[in-house]
C-alpha positions as CSV (number, residue, x, y, z in Angstrom):
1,X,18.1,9.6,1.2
2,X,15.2,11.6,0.5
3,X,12.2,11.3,2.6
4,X,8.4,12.5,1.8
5,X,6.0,11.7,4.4
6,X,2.1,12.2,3.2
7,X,-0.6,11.8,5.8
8,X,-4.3,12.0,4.3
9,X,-7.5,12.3,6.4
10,X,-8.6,9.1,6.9
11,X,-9.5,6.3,9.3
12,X,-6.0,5.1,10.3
13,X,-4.8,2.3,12.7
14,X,-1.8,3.9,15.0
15,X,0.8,1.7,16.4
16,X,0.7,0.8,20.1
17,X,2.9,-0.6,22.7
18,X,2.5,-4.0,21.0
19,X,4.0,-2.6,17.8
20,X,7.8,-2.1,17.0
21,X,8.4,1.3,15.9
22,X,10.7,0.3,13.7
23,X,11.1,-0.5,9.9
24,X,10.5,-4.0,9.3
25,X,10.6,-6.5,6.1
26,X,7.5,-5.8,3.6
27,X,6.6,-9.4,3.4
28,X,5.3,-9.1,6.8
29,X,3.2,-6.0,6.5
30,X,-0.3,-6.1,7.0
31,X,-3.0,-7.2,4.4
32,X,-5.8,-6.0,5.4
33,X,-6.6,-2.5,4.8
34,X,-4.2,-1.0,7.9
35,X,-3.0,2.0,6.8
36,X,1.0,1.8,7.2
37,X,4.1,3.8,6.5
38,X,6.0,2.5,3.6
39,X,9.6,2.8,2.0
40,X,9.9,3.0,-1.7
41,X,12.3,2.8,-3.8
42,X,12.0,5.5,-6.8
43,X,15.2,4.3,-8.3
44,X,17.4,7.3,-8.9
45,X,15.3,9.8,-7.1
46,X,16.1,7.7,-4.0
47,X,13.6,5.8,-1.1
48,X,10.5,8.1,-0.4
49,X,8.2,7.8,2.3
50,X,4.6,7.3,2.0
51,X,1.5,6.2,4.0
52,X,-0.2,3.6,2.2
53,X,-2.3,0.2,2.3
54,X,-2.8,-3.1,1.2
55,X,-5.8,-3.6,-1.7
56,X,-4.8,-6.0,-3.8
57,X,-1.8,-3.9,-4.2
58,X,-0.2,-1.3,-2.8
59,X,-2.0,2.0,-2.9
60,X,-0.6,5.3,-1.7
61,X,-1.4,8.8,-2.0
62,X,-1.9,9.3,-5.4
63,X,-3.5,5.8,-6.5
64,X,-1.9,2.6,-7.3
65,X,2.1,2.4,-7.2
66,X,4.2,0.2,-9.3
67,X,7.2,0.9,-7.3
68,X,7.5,-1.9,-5.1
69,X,7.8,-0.9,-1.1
70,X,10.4,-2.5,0.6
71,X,10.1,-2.3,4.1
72,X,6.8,-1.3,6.3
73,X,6.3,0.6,9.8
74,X,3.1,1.0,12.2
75,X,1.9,4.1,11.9
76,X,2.8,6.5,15.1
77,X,0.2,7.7,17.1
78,X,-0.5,11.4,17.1
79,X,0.1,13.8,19.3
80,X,-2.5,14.7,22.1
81,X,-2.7,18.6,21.8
């Protein structure tokens, strides 16, 4: 798999102890604006990796994406130095 992680200045919600760190289903992703990591398929250039957020629809880095995500993760939180 190839992976491409983006991160862009922005307010961001980080995960906490009440969030799994790990990928879960994309139906249960947040709606509201929480800036998440996503997995997405880009058929035969494999699943990328992307921050992204619910507006009605998903919307990564470089705008709206008709690739559909397939699974969702908490942002981590970053580091302290």
């Amino acid at each position: 798999m190839v992976f491409r992680l983006l991160m862009r200045h922005t307010v961001i919600t980080h995960s906490n102890e009440d969030n799994k760190m790990e990928w879960q289903p994309i139906e249960t992703a947040p709606k509201d604006g929480t800036r998440v990591l996503l997995v997405i398929d880009h058929g035969e250039w494999g699943d990328k990796v992307w921050t992204g957020l619910w507006a009605d629809g998903w919307i990564i880095s470089y705008g709206k994406t008709s690739n559909k995500p397939t699974h969702w993760m908490p942002l981590p939180v970053p580091p302290s130095n």
